[in-house]
C-alpha positions in Angstrom: 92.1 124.8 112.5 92.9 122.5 115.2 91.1 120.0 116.8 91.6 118.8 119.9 90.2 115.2 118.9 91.9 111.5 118.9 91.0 111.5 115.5 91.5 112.4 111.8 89.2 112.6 109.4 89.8 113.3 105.6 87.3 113.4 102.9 86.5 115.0 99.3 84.1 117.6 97.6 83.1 118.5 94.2 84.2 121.6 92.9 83.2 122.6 89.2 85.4 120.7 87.7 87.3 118.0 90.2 86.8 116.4 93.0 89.5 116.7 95.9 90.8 115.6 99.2 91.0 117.4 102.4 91.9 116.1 105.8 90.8 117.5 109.4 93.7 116.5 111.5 94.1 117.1 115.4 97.0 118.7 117.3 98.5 115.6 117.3 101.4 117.1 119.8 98.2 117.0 122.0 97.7 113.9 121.4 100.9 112.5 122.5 100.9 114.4 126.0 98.0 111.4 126.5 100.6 108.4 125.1 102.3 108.1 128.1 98.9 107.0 129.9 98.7 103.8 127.3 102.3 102.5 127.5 102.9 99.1 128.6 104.5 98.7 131.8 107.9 98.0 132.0 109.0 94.5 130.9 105.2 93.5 130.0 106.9 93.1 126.4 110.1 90.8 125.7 112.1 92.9 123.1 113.0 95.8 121.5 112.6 96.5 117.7 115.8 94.9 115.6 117.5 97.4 113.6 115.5 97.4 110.6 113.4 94.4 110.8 110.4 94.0 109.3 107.7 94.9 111.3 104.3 93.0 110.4 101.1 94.4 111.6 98.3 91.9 111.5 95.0 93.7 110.2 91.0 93.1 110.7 88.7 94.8 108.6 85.5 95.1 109.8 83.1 95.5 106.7 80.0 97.1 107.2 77.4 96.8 104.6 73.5 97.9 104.0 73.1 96.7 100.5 74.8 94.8 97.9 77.3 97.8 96.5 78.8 98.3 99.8 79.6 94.1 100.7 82.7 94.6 98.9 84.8 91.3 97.2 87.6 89.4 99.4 89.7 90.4 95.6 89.1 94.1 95.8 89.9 93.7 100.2 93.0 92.1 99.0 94.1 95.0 96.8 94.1 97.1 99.5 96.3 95.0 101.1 98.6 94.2 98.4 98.7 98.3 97.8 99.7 99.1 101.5 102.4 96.5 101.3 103.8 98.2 97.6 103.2 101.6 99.4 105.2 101.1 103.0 108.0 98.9 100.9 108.2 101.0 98.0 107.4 98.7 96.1 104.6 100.8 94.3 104.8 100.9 90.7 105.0 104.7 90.9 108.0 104.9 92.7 109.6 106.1 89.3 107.6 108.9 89.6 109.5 110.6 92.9 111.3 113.5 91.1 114.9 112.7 91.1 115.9 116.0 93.6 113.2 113.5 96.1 114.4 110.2 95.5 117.5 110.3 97.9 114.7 111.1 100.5 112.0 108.2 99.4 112.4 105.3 102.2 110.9 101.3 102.6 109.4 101.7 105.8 110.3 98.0 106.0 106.5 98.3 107.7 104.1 95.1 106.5 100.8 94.2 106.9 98.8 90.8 106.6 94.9 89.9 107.3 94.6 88.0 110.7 95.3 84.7 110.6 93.8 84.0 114.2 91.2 85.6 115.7 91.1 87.3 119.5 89.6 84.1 120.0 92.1 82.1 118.3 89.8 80.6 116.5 90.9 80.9 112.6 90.1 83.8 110.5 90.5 85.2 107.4 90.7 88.7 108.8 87.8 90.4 107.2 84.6 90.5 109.3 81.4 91.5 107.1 78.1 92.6 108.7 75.3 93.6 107.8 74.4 96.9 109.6 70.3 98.6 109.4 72.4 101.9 108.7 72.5 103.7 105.3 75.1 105.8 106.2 77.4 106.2 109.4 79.1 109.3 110.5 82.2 110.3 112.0 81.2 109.6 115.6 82.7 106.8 115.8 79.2 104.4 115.5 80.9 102.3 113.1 83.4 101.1 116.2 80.5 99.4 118.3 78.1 96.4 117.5 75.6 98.9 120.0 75.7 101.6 117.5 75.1 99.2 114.1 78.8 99.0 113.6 81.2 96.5 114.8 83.2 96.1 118.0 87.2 96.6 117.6 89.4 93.6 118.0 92.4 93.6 120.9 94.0 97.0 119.5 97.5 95.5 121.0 97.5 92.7 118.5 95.5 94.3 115.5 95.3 97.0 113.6 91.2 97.6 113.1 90.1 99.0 110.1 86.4 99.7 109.6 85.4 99.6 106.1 82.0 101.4 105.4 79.3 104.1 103.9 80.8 106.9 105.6 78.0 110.4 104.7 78.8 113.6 103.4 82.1 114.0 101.8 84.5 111.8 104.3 86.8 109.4 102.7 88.1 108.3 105.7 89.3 109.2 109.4 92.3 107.7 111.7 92.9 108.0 115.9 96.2 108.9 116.3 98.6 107.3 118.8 97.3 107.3 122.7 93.5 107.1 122.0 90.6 104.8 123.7 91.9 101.5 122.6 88.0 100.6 122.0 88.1 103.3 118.7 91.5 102.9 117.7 92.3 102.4 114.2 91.2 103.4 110.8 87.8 103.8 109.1 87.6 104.5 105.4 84.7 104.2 102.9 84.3 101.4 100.8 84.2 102.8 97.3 87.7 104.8 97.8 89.1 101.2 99.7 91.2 98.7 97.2 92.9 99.4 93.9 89.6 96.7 91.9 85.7 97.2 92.1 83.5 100.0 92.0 86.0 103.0 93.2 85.4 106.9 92.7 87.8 108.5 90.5 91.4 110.4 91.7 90.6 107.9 94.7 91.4 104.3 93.0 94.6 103.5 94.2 94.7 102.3 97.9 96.2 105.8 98.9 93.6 106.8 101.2 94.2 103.7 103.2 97.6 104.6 102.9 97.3 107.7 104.4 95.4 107.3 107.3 97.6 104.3 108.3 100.1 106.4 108.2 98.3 109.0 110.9 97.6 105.7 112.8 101.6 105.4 113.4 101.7 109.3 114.3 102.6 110.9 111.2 101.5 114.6 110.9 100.3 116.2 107.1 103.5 117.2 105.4 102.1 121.2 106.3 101.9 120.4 109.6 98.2 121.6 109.9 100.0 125.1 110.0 100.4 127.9 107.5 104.4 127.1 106.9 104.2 124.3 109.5 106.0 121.6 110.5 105.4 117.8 110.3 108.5 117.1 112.9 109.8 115.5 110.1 113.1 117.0 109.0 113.4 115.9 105.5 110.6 117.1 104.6 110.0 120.4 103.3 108.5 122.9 105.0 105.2 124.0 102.9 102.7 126.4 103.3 99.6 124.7 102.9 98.6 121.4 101.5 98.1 120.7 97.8 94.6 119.1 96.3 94.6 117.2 92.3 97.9 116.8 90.9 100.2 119.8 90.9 103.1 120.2 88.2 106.7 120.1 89.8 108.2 122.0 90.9 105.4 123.5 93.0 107.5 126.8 94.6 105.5 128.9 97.4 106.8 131.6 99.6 107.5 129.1 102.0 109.9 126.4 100.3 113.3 126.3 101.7 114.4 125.9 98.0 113.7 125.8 94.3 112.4 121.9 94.6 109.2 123.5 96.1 106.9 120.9 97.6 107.2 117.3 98.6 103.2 117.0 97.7 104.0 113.1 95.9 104.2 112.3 100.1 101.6 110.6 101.0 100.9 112.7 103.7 99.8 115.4 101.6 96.1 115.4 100.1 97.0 115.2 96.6 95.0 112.4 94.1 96.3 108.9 94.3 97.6 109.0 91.2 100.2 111.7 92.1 101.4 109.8 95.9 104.3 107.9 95.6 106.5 108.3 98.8 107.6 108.2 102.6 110.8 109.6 104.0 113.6 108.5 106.0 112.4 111.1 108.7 109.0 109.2 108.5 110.1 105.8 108.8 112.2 106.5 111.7 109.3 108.4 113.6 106.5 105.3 112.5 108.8 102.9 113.5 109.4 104.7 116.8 105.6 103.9 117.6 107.3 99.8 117.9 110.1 100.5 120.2 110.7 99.2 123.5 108.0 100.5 126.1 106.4 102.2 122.7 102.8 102.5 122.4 102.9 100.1 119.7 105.4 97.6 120.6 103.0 95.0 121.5 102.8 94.3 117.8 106.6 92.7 118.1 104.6 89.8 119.9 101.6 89.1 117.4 101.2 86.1 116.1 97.7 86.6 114.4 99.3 86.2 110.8 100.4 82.4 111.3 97.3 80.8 110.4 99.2 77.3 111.8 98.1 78.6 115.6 94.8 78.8 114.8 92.4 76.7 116.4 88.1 75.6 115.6 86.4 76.5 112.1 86.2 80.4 110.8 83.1 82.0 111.5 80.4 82.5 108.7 80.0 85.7 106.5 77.1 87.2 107.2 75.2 88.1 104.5 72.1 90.9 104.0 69.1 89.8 105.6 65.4 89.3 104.2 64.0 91.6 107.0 65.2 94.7 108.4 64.7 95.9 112.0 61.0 96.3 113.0 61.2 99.7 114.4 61.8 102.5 112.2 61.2 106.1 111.6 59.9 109.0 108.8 60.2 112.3 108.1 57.9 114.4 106.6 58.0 116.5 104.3 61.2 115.7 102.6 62.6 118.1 101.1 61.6 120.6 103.8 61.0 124.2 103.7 61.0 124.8 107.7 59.8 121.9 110.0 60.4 118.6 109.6 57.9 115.8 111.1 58.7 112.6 112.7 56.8 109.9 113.2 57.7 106.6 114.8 57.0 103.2 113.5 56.2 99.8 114.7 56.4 100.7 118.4 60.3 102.5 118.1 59.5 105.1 120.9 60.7 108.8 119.9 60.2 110.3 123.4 63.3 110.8 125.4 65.8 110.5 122.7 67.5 113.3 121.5 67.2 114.4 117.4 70.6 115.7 116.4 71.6 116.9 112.8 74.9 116.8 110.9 75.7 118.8 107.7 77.7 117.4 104.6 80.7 117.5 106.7 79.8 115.9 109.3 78.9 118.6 111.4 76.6 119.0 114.1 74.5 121.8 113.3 71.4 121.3 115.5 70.2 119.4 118.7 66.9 118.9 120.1 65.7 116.7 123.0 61.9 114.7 121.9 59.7 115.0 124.4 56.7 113.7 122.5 56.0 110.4 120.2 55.4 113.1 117.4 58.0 115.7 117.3 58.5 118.8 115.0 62.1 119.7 114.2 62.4 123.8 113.3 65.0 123.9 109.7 64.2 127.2 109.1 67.7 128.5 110.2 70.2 126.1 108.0 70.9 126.5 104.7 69.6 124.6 102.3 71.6 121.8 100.9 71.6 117.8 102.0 71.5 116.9 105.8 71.5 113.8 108.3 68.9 113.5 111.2 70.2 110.8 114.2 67.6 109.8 116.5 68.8 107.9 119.8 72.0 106.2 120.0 73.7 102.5 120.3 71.2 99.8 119.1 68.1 102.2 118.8 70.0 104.8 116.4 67.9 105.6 113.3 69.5 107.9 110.6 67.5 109.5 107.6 69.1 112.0 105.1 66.8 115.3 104.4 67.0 117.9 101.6 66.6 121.1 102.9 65.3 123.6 100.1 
C-alpha cells in the first residue's frame, strides 16, 4: 500500500510466538517530485561534498517523558549514538556476520553523527533536550514535533538532524519524513524503550537498529522491496526481493523473485528483520545518501554546520527539566472503561469539551472515528469497532487530552 505521506512509520506486533517489525513507507518517488521546492538557491552554500569525506551530521534529541521509565539516561542516549556511528562506518561488531557472497557489496557510508554542541541559539548544549510532556502516549500525527501539541518544537532542520525520542501508542517503533518535507516535522521519531543499545529495551529491538533505519529513510533510502511485490529500492546492488522479511531468516532466503541462488539481502538495514540479524549498507546506498549532501542538494547545508564544536559555543546550557509535582489542571474521563457501546466524557476543572472535535485511533495508529462535541457532556457511539484497545484525542495543540479505552 502506498501512502502518499512525508513520512514513514514502522512499528511491531505480537504474534503467538514473536514479536516483529513492519514499516508503512510512502511513495517516496512522490516525495522527491516536492525536493526541488526545498533546495537552497544557487550559491547560498560555499561547497560541494569532497570525494569521500566524512560527512558529520550534528543531532538533537528531543526527549519526551510522562514518568520516570520514559526520562531515559544521557549513557543509554549515548548508545544510540555510538551504535549509528558503528552502523553508518561499519564498524558494527556484526559486520562478520554479512554472508561472504554480500560482503563485496557492504559499504562505510563514511556518514557520522555527533550530539549538538551549540544550540540554534548558540548557546552551549549537550544535544539532548528532555521535557516533560502531560501526554501518556503520542501518536503518529506528528504532536510530538510542536511544544503546542505537548511535544517539542524542531530545531533549524538545515543544521540538525531532529530526533524525537518518546511513548509512541499502539505498536509504532518509530517513523521518519523523507527528503523534501515541512522543515518544521523533519526528522526522526522513535520510542524510547527500542532507542540505545543499554536500559530498559524490548527484545529483537535492543541494538540501535531502529534508529538506524529510519535515519537511513531520513537520507531517502527506500525498504530493500521497494514497498512493491518484486520492487525496487533504486538501488542497484541490491537484490530485487519480493517482500520484506520479519525475525531472523536462515540464508540463503531464495523466493521467486531473487535474481540468483544468494536469495535476499534481508541483513540490510533497510529490510524489517530483528536487530540482531542487520548488519549492512551498500555501495548503491551510500552513493544515493550521500547524494542528499551534494552541491544544491537538499541536505548540503549540513557541509556548513558547526553545531559539533562545542569551542563556538557561547552562555551556560539550559537546565533538564525534570517531572513536575503537579500536572495540568484541566483534564478529562471516560466512562465506562472498558465499554460495551458508548463511551461518556466528562470535563474537569473547567477544560471545556464543547467545540473540540473527539477523534479515535486504533492500535495502529489509525483513525477509525471522528465526532465534533457540541456539548460539555458528550456520548461517543463504539458500538461499530471491534473490540480490542483504542486512543480517544480530544482538541489539539496545548488543550489535547488523550485517554486509552478497552473496547469489549
Amino acid at each position: 500500500m502506498k501512502l502518499f505521506l512525508p513520512l514513514l512509520i514502522c512499528s511491531f506486533f505480537f504474534s503467538n510466538i514473536h514479536a516483529q517489525r513492519t514499516c508503512v513507507a510512502p511513495n517516496l518517488d512522490k516525495q522527491r517530485t516536492n525536493i526541488s521546492k526545498e533546495l537552497p538557491a544557487p550559491g547560498v552554500y560555499s561547497r560541494d561534498t569532497i570525494s569521500n569525506e566524512i560527512i558529520t551530521i550534528p543531532v538533537v534529541i528531543h526527549l519526551l517523558f510522562n514518568n520516570a521509565a520514559q526520562n531515559i539516561s544521557d549513557q543509554q542516549i549515548i548508545s544510540q549514538l555510538t551504535a549509528l556511528n558503528n552502523d553508518y562506518r561499519r564498524l558494527n561488531s556484526d559486520a562478520t556476520n554479512t554472508p561472504l557472497v554480500f560482503q563485496s557489496a557492504a559499504a562505510d557510508t563514511r556518514i557520522m553523527f555527533c550530539l549538538a554542541q551549540v544550540d540554534p541559539q548558540g548557546r552551549v548544549t549537550k544535544g539532548i533536550v528532555r521535557k516533560y510532556t502531560s501526554l501518556e502516549y503520542f501518536l503518529g500525527d506528528d504532536g510530538m514535533k510542536f511544544s503546542a501539541a505537548g511535544g517539542d518544537d524542531a530545531w533549524d532542520n538545515k543544521k540538525y538532524l531532529n530526533i524525537w525520542v518518546c511513548n509512541m501508542f499502539g505498536r509504532s517503533l518509530g517513523y521518519a519524513t523523507a527528503p523534501g518535507g515541512p522543515a518544521e516535522k523533519d526528522g526522526v521519531v522513535i520510542n524510547f524503550d527500542v532507542f540505545g543499545t543499554v536500559g530498559n529495551l524490548r527484545t529483537n529491538f535492543d541494538k540501535g537498529r531502529t534508529a538506524t533505519h529510519e535515519v537511513g529513510h531520513w537520507m531517502g533510502l527506500k525498504h530493500v522491496w521497494g514497498d512493491e511485490s518484486c520492487g525496487s529500492d533504486d538501488v542497484e546492488d541490491t537484490p530485487r526481493q519480493l517482500s520484506y522479511n520479519f525475525n531472523c531468516p536462515t540464508f540463503p532466503r531464495v523466493t521467486s523473485c531473487s535474481p540468483n541462488g544468494n536469495g535476499d539481502m534481508f541483513m540490510n538495514y533497510m529490510d524489517l528483520t530483528n536487530d540482531a540479524c542487520m548488519n549492512m549498507f551498500t555501495y548503491g546506498q551510500k552513493i544515493r545518501m550521500r547524494s542528499l549532501f551534494a552541491s544544491n542538494g537538499p541536505k548540503n547545508s549540513f557541509l556548513n554546520s558547526f553545531a559539533c564544536d562545542s569551542s563556538l559555543a557561547t552562555g551556560a546550557p539550559i537546565a533538564d527539566d525534570t517531572i513536575p509535582v503537579v500536572k495540568p489542571a484541566g483534564f478529562v474521563k471516560v466512562y465506562p472503561n472498558p465499554v460495551v457501546d458508548v463511551v461518556n466524557i466528562m470535563a474537569m476543572n473547567d477544560y471545556i469539551l464543547e467545540g473540540k472535535n473527539c477523534t479515535v485511533f486504533n492500535m495502529a495508529g489509525i483513525k477509525v472515528l471522528q465526532q465534533a462535541l457540541s456539548t460539555n457532556r458528550p456520548v461517543v457511539n463504539l458500538s461499530k469497532l471491534p473490540a480490542g484497545v483504542y486512543i480517544l484525542k480530544i482538541g489539539e495543540g496545548s488543550e489535547r487530552k488523550m485517554l486509552k479505552i478497552i473496547k469489549i
